[in-house]
Every structure is written in structure tokens, then in C-alpha cells.
C-alpha positions in Angstrom: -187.3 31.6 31.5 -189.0 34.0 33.2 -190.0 33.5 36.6 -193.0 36.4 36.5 -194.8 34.2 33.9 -197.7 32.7 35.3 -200.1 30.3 33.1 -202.1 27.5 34.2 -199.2 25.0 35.3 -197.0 27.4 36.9 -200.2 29.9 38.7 -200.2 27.5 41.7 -196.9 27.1 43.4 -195.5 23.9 44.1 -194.4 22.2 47.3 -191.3 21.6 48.6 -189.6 18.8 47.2 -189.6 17.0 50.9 -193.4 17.9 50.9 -194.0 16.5 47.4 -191.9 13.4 48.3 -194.5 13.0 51.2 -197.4 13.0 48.9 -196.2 10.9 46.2 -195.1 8.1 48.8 -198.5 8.3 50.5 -200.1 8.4 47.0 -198.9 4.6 46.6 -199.8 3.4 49.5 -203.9 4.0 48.5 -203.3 3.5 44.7 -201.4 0.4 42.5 -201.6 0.4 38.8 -202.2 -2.2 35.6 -198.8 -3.1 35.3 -198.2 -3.6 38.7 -201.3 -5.7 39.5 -200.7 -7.4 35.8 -196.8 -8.1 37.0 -198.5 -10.8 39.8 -200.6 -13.1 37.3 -198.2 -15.7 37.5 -198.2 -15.6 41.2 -199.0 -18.6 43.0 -200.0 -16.3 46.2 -200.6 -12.6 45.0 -200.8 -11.1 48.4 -204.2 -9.6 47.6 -208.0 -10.1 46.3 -208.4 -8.4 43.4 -211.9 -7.4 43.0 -214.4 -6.1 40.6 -217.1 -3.9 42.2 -218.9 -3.1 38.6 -222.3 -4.9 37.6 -222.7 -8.5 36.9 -223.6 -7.1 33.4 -220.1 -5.6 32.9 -218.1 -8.2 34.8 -219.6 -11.4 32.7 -218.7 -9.1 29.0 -215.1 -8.7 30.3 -213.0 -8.8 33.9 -209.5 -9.1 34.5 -208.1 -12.3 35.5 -208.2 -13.8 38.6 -210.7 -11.0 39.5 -213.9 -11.9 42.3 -217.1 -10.0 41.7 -218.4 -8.2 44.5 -220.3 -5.1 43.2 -219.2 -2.4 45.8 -222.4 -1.4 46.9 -222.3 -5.3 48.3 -219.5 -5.1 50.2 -220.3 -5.6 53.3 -218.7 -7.1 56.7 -221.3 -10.1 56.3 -220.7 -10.6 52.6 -216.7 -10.5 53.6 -216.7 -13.0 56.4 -214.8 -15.5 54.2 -211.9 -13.0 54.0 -209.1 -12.7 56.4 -209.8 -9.2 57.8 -205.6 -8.7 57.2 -206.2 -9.9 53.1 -205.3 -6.9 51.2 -208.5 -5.9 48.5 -207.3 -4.5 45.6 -210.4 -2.8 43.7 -211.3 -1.5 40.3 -214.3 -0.3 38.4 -214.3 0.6 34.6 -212.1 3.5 34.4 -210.9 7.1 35.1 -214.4 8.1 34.1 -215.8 5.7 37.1 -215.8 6.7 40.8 -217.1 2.8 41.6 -213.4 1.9 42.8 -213.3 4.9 45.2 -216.7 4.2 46.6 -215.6 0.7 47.3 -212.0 1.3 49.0 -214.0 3.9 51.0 -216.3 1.5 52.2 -213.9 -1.3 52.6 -211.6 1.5 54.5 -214.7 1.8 56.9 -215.0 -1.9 57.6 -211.3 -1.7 58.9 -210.0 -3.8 55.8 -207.0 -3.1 54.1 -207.8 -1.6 50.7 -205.9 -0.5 47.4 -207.5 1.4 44.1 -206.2 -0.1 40.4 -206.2 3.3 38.5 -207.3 2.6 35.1 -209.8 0.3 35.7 -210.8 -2.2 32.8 -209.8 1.3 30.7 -206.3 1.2 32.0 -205.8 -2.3 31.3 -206.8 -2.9 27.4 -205.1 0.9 27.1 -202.0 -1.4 28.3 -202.2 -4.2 25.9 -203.5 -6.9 28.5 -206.4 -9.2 27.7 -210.0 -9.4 29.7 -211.2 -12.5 30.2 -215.2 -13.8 29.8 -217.2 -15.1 32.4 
């Protein structure tokens, strides 16, 4: 190979492999995934709220299950009172194409609660083979 080729993958150098091991392990400790959150449906005690922070609209045509609705621009430390502030939230919106999800771990970051993004959204998950459910 040669090493003086540079295209669009290789123009930006890469980090160390200690560096990159840093950001991958931190990577999971913001994000889970469909399978993994799909892996806990049988769960009697998930270890974690899984919420839906699209519209009503969206969340009535199709959530995943077990999944409270609480839009994201609703979450709020008065609309979370009935959580233990330690309860790990465990978002999602509709998809890579939806920023919903990050707008909601940031605000649930703010309000000191533990917070996780699903990448993939309601996307991810049919892409995966799993079933939404009706409200």
C-alpha cells in the first residue's frame, strides 16, 4: 500500500490506539443501541426508563415497548418528580435523521439525571427486525 496516498478516509490521521480506546469506551457510556435495549424486554426490572420524546402524533402510530412518552421539550424537573433522580433515562426520537434524542439527554444531563441516547431511533429498530407497538 502506499502510505503517501491520501483520499478521504486516510487524509485525517488517526489516533493512537490508547487514544481511540478512550473514545470508543466513553462513546458507550452516552449511547446504547436496538439490540441492546431490545435484549431487556423480558426483564422484570430493566434498570432504566425508556422514553420517547417524539409527538403524541408519532408515539400513538408506533413506539417501542415498554416505552413512556414525555416529548423532550417536556422534560422538566417538575414533570420528573415521580422519577428517582438515580433512575437511568434511556431516550430515543425517530432516527439518525432526528436530533430529538440529543436535545432530550442534553436537557435531562442538565437536570443532573442520568441519561442514555438509543441510536437508531424507531428507524434503528424496524431496520432490526423488532416490532412497534400501538398506543
Amino acid at each position: 500500500m502506499n502510505t503517501r496516498l491520501k483520499n478521504f478516509v486516510t487524509q485525517v490521521a488517526t489516533q493512537t490506539p490508547s487514544d481511540a480506546l478512550l473514545h470508543f469506551e466513553a462513546k458507550l457510556t452516552h449511547e446504547t443501541d436496538c439490540w441492546d435495549v431490545h435484549s431487556t424486554q423480558d426483564f422484570e426490572e430493566r434498570g432504566f426508563l425508556l422514553v420517547d420524546v417524539r409527538s403524541k402524533a408519532h408515539f400513538e402510530r408506533g413506539h417501542l415497548p415498554g416505552a413512556v412518552h414525555i416529548p423532550q421539550a417536556q422534560l422538566t424537573e417538575k414533570n420528573l418528580e415521580a422519577y428517582p433522580k438515580e433512575l437511568l433515562f434511556v431516550v430515543y426520537c425517530a432516527g439518525p435523521h432526528c436530533n430529538g434524542s440529543t436535545k432530550a439527554a442534553i436537557r435531562l444531563a442538565r437536570l443532573g439525571r442520568p441519561v442514555k441516547e438509543m441510536i437508531g431511533g424507531t428507524t434503528g429498530w424496524v431496520d432490526e427486525g423488532f416490532d412497534l407497538v400501538s398506543a
